[in-house]
C-alpha positions as semicolon CSV with decimal commas, in nm:
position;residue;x (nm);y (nm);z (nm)
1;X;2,656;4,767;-0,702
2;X;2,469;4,757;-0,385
3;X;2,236;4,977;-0,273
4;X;2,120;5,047;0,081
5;X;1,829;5,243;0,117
6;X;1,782;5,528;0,342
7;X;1,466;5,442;0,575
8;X;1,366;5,716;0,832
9;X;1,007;5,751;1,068
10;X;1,079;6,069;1,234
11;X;0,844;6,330;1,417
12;X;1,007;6,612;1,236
13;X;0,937;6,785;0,899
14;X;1,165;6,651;0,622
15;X;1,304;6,900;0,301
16;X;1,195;6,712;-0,014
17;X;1,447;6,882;-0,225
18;X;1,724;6,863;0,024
19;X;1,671;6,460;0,058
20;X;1,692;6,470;-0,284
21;X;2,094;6,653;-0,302
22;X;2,170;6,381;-0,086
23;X;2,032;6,124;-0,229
24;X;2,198;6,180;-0,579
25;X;2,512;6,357;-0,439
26;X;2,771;6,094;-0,498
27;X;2,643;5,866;-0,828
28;X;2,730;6,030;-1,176
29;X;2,540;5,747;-1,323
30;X;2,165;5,897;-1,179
31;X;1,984;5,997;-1,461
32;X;1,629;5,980;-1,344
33;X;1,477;6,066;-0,959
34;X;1,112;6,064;-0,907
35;X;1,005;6,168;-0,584
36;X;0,686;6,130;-0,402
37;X;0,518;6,393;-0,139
38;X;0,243;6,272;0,067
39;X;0,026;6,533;0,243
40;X;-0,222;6,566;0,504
41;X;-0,554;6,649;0,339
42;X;-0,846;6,810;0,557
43;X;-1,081;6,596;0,406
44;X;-1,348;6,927;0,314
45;X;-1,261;7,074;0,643
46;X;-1,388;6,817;0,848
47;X;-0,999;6,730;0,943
48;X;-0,742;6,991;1,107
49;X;-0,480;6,736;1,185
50;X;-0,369;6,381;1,234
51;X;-0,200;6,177;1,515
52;X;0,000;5,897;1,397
53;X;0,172;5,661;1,572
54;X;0,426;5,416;1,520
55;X;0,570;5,090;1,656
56;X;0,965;5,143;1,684
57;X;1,170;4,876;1,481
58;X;0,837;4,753;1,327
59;X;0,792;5,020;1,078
60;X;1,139;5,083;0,985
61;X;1,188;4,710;0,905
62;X;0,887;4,665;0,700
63;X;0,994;4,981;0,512
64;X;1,323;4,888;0,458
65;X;1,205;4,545;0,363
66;X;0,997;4,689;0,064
67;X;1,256;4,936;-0,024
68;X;1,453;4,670;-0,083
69;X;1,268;4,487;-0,318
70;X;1,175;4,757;-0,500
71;X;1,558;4,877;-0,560
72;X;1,629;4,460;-0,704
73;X;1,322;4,480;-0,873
74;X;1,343;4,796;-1,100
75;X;1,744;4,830;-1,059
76;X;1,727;5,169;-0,836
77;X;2,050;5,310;-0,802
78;X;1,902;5,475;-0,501
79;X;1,601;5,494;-0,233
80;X;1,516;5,699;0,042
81;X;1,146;5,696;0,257
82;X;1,062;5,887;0,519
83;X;0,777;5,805;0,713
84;X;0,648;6,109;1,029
85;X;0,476;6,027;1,319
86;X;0,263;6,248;1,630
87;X;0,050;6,555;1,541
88;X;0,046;6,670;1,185
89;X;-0,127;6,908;1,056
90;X;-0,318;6,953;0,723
91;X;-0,132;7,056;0,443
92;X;0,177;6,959;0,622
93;X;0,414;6,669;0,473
94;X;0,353;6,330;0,622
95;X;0,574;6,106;0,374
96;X;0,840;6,078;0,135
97;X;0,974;5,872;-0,160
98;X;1,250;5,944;-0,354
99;X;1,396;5,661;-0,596
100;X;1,686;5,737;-0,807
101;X;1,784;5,529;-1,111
102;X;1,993;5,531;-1,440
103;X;1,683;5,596;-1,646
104;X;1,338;5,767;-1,610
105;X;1,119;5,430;-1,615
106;X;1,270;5,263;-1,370
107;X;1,278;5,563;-1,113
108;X;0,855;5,645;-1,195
109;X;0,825;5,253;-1,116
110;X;1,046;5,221;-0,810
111;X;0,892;5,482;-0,631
């Protein structure tokens, strides 16, 4: 079965949960989906946002290159990352990994 992971850098907000549903929406044989949440801390206070940038095509190949490997490597069924960019503030979601896979091992490794 191939797999094609879903690679995003966006400057908007993403729904954990909802990238999840899609993720896992058409494969009966998911049994396991870890997902990962990065935040933007404020480092004690000293921090009330971050401004990221990104180089377009760069990024999204060099994610989609590691997705990739990971989805060969510990037999993911499925993978999506989402990567923001520009002004985000603390507390605020910055990135997201969600690997799907028949079993709960391989899904805590993938991601």
């Amino acid at each position: 079965m191939g797999v094609t992971p879903t690679i995003r850098v966006q400057a908007q907000d993403f729904d954990p949960a909802a990238e999840a549903r899609l993720l896992t929406r058409d494969d009966a044989g998911i049994g396991a989906v870890v997902t990962f949440t990065g935040l933007c801390r404020d480092e004690g206070g000293a921090l009330s946002a971050l401004e990221l940038e990104h180089y377009p095509g760069m990024a999204e190949a060099e994610m989609m290159r590691i997705a990739r490997l990971a989805i060969e490597r510990f037999d993911l069924r499925g993978l999506t990352a989402i990567h923001r960019y520009g002004k985000i503030a603390t507390g605020d979601n910055i990135v997201l990994v969600i690997a799907a896979s028949s079993h709960r091992q391989a899904a805590f490794d993938g991601a």
